[in-house]
FIKOLZA-1660 file (N, C-alpha, C; in steps of 0.1 Angstrom, whole numbers, plus 5000, padded with zeros to 4 digits):
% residues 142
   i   px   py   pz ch aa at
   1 3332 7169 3407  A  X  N
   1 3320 7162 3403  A  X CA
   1 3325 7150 3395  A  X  C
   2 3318 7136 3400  A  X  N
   2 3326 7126 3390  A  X CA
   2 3318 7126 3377  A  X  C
   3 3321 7123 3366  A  X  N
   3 3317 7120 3354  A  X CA
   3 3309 7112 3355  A  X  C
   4 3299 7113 3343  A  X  N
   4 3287 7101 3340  A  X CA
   4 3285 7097 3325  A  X  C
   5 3294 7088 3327  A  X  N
   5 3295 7084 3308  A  X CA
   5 3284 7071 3307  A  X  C
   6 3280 7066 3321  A  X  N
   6 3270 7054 3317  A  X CA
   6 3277 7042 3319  A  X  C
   7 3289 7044 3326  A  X  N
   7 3298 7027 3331  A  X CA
   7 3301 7036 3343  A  X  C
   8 3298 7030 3352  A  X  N
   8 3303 7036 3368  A  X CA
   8 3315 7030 3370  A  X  C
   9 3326 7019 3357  A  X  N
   9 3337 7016 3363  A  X CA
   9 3347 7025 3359  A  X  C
  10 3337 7029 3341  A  X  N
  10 3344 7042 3335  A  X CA
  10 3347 7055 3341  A  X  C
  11 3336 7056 3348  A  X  N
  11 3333 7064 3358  A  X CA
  11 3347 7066 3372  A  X  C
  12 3344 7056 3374  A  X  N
  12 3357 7052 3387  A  X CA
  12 3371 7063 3381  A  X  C
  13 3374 7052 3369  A  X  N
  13 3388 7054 3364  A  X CA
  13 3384 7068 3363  A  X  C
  14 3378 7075 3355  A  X  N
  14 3384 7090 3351  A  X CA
  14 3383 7096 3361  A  X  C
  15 3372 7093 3372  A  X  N
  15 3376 7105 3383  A  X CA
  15 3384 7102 3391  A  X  C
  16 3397 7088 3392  A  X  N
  16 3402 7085 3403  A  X CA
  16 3417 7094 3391  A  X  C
  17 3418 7090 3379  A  X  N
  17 3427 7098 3375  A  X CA
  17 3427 7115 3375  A  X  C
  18 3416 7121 3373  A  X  N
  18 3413 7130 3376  A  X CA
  18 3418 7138 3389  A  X  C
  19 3417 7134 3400  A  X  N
  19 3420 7133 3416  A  X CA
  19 3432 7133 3418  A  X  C
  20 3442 7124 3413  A  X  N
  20 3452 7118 3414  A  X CA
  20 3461 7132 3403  A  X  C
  21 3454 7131 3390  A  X  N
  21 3465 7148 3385  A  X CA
  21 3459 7158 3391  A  X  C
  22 3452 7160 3394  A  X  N
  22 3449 7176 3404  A  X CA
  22 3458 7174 3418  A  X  C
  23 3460 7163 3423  A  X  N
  23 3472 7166 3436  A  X CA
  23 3485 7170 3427  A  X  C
  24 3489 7157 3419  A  X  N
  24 3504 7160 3416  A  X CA
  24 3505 7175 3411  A  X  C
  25 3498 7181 3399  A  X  N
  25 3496 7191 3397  A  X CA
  25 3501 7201 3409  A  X  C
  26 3487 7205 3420  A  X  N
  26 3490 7213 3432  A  X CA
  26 3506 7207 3434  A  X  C
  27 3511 7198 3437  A  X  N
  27 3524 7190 3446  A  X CA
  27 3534 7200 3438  A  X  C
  28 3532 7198 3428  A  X  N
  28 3540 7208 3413  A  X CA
  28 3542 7219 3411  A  X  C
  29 3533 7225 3411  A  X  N
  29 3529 7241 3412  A  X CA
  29 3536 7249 3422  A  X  C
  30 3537 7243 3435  A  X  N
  30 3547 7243 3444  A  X CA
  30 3563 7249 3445  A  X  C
  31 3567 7243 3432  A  X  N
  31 3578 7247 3421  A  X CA
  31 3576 7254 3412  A  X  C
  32 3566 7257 3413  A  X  N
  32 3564 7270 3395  A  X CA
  32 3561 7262 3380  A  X  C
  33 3559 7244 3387  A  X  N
  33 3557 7241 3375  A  X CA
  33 3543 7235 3372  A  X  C
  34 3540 7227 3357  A  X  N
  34 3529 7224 3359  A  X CA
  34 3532 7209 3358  A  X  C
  35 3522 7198 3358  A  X  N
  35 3524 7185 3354  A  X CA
  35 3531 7181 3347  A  X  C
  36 3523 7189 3333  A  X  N
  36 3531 7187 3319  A  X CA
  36 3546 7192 3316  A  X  C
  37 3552 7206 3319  A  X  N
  37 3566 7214 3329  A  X CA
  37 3569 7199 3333  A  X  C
  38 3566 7193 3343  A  X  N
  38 3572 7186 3352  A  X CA
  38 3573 7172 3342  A  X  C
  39 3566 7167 3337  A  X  N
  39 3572 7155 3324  A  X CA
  39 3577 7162 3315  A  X  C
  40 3581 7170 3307  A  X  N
  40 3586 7174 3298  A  X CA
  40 3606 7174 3304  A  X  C
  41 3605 7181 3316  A  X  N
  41 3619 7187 3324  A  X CA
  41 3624 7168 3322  A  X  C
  42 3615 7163 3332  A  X  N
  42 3623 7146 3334  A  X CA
  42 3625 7141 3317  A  X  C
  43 3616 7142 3306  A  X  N
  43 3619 7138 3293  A  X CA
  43 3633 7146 3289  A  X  C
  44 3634 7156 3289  A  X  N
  44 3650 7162 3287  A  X CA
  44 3661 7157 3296  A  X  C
  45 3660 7150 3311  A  X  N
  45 3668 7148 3320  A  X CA
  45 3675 7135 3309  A  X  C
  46 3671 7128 3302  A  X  N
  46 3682 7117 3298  A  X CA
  46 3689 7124 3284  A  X  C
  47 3685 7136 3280  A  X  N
  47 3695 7141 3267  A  X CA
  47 3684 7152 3262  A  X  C
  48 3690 7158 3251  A  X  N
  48 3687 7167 3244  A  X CA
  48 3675 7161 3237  A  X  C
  49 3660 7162 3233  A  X  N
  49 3651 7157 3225  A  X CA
  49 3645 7168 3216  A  X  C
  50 3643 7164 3201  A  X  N
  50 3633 7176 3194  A  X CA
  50 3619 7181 3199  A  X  C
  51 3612 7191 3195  A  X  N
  51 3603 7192 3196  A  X CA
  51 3592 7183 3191  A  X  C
  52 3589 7178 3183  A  X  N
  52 3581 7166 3183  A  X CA
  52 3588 7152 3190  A  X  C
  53 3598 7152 3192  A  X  N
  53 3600 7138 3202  A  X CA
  53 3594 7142 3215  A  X  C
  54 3596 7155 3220  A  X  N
  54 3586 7155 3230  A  X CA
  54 3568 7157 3228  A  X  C
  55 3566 7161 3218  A  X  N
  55 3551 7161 3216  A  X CA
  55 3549 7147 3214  A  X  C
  56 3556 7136 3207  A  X  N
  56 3552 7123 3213  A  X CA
  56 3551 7119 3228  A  X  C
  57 3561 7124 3236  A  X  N
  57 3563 7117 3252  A  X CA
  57 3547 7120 3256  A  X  C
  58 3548 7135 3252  A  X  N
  58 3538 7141 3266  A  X CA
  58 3526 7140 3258  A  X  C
  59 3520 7132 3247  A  X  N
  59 3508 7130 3239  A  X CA
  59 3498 7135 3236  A  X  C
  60 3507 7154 3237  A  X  N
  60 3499 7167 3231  A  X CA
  60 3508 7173 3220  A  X  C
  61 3499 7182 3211  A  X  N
  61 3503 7187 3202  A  X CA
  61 3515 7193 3200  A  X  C
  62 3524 7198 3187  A  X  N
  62 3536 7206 3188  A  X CA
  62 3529 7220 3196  A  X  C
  63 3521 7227 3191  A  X  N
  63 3520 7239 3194  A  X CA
  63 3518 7240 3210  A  X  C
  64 3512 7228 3218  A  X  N
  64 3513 7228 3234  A  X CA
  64 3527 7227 3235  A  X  C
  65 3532 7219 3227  A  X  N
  65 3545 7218 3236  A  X CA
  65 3554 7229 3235  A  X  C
  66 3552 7239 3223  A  X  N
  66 3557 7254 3224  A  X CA
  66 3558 7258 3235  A  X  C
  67 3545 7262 3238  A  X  N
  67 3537 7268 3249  A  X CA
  67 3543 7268 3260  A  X  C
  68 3547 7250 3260  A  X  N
  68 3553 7252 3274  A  X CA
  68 3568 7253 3281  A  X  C
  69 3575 7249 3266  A  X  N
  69 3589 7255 3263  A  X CA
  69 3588 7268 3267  A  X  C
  70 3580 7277 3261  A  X  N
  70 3577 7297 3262  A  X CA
  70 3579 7294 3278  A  X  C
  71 3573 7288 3281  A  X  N
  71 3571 7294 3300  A  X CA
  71 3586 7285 3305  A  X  C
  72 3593 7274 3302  A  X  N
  72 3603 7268 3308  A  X CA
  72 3616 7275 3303  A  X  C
  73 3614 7278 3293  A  X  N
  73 3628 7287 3287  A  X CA
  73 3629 7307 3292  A  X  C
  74 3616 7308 3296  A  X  N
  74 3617 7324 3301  A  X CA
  74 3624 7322 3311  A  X  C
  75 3621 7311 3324  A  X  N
  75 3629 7307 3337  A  X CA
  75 3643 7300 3334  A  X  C
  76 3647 7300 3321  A  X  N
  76 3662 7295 3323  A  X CA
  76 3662 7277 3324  A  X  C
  77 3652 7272 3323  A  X  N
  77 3653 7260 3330  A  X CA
  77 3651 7249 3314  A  X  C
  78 3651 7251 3303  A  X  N
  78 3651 7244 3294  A  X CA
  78 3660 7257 3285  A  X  C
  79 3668 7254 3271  A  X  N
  79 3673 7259 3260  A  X CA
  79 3668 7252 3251  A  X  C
  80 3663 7261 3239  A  X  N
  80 3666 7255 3223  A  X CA
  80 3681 7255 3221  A  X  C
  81 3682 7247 3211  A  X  N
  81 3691 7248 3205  A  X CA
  81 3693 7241 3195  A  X  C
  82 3704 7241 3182  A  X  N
  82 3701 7237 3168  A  X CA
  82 3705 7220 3169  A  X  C
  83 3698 7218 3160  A  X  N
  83 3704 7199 3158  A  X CA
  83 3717 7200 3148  A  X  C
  84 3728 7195 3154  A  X  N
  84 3741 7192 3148  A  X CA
  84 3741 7192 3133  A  X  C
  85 3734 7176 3130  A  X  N
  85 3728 7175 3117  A  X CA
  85 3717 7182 3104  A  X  C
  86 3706 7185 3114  A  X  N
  86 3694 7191 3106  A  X CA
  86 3692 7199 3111  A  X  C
  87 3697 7214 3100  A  X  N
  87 3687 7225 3102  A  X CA
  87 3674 7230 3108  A  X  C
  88 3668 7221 3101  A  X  N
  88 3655 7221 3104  A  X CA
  88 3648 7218 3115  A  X  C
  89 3654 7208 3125  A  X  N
  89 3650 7202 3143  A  X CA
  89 3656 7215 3150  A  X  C
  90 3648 7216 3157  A  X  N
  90 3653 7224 3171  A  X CA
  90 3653 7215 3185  A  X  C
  91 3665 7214 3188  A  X  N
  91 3667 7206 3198  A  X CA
  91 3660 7208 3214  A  X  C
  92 3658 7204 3225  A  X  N
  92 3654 7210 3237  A  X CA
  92 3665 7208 3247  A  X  C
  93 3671 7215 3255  A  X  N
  93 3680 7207 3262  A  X CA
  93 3677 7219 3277  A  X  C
  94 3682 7204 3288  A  X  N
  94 3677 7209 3304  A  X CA
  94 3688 7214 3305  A  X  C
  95 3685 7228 3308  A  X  N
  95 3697 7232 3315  A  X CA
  95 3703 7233 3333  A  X  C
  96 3710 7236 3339  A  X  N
  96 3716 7229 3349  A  X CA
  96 3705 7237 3358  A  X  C
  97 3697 7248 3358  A  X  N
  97 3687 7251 3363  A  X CA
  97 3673 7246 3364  A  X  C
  98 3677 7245 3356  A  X  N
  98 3660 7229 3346  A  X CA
  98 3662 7215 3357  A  X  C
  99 3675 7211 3356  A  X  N
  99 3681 7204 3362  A  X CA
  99 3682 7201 3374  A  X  C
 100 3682 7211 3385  A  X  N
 100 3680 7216 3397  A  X CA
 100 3665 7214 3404  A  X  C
 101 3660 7221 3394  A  X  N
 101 3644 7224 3396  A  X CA
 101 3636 7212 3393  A  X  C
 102 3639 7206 3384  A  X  N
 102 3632 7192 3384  A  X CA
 102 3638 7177 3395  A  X  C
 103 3650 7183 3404  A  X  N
 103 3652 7172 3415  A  X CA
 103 3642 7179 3428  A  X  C
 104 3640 7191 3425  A  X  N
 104 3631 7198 3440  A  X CA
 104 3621 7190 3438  A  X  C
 105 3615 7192 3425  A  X  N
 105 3605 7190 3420  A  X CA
 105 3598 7177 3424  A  X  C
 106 3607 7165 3421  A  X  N
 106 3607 7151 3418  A  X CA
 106 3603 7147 3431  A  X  C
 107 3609 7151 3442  A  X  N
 107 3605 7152 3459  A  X CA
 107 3591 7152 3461  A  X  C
 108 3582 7163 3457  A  X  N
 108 3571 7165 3457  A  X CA
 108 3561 7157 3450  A  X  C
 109 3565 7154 3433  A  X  N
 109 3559 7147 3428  A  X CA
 109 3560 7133 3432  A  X  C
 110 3565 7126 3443  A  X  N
 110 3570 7111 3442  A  X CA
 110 3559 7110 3457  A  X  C
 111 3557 7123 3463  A  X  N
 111 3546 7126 3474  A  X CA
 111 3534 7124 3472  A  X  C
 112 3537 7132 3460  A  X  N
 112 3515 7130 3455  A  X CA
 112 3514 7117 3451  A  X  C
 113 3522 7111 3446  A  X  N
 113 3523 7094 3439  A  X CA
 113 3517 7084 3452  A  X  C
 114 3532 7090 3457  A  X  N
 114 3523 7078 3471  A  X CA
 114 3514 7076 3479  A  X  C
 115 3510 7095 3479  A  X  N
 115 3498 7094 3487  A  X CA
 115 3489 7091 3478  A  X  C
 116 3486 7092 3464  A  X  N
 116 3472 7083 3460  A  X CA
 116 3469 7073 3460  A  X  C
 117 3482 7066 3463  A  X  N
 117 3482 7049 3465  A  X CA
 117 3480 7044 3478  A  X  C
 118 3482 7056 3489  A  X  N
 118 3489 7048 3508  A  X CA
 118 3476 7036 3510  A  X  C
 119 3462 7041 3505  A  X  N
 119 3452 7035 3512  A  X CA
 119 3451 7019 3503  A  X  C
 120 3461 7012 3496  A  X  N
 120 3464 7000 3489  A  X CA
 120 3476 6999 3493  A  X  C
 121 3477 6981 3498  A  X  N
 121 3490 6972 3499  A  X CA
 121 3498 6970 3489  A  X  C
 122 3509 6968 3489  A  X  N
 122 3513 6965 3474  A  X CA
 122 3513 6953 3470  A  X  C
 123 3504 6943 3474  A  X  N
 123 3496 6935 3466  A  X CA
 123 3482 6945 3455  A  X  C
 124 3476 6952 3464  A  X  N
 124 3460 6959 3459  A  X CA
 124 3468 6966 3448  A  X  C
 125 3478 6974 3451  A  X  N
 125 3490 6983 3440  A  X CA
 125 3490 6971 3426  A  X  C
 126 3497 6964 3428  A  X  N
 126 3501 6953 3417  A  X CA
 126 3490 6949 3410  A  X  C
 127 3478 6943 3414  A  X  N
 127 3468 6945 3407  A  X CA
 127 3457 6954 3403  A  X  C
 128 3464 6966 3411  A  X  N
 128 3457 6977 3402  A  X CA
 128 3464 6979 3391  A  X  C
 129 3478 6982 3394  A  X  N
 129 3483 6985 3380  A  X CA
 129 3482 6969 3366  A  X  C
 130 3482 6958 3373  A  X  N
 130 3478 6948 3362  A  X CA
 130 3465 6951 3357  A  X  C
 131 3451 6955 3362  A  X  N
 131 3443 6958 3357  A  X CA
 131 3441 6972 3348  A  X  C
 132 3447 6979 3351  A  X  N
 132 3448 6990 3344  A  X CA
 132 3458 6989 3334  A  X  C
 133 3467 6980 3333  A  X  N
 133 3475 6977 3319  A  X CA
 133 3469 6971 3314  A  X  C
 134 3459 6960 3316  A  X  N
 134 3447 6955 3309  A  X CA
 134 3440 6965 3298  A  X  C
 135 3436 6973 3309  A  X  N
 135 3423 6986 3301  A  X CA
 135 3427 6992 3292  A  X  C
 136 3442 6996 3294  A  X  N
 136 3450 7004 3281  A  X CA
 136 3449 6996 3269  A  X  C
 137 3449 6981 3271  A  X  N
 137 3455 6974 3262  A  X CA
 137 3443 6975 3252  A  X  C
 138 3432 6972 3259  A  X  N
 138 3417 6969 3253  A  X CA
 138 3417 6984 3246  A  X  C
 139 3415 6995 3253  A  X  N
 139 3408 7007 3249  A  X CA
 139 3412 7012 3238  A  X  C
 140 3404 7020 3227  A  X  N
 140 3409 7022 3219  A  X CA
 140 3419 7041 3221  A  X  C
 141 3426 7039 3210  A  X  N
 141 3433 7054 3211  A  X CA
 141 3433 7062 3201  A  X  C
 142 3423 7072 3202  A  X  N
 142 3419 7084 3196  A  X CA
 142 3429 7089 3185  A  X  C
% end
């Protein structure tokens, strides 16, 4: 059902994003993972990051990003481990199964990408995404 906030353009955007994470999601799931699983895995692919560096990436709280550590570290596919320097950080790091599973992964997800786009040129592409870097820029953030 699309939303009704009272701007049908408002409207557009949340249920076209809406649409667009329920495929990649299903595309995901596919793998055992979820959306968020599946940005967290590629945020660890360039190096080891803390727990709040990734609760900044994925722009939910520490305690979600526990949560989904608990489910990626029971499968072997993420490790804690200690920061060199500070006691106190716990580091996240992909391991070579994490690793693995997020290139299956990446196949699927780069699927659901394109197909929410196939019905736009990459002219209509380019200025969708210019108008939507617009909208970010304006909107405020919670």
């Amino acid at each position: 059902m699309k939303p009704e906030t009272g701007s049908d353009t408002v409207d557009a955007i949340l249920y076209a994003a809406h649409r667009v994470r329920t495929a990649a999601d299903a595309a995901l799931r596919e793998h055992g993972l979820s959306l968020s699983g599946f940005k967290l895995l590629r945020a660890l692919s360039g190096g080891d990051r803390s727990m709040r560096e990734i609760s900044e990436v994925l722009h939910v709280s520490p305690r979600t990003v526990t949560d989904i550590i608990d489910g990626l570290e029971a499968r072997g596919l993420v490790a804690r481990c200690a920061h060199p320097r500070d006691r106190r950080v716990t580091l996240l790091h992909l391991t070579e199964g994490g690793d693995r599973e997020l290139g299956r992964a990446a196949a699927g997800a780069e699927q659901a990408a394109s197909s929410a786009v196939a019905g736009l040129d990459p002219t209509e592409q380019r200025i969708l995404r210019g108008l939507l870097e617009r909208v970010c820029v304006v909107a405020p953030v919670a």
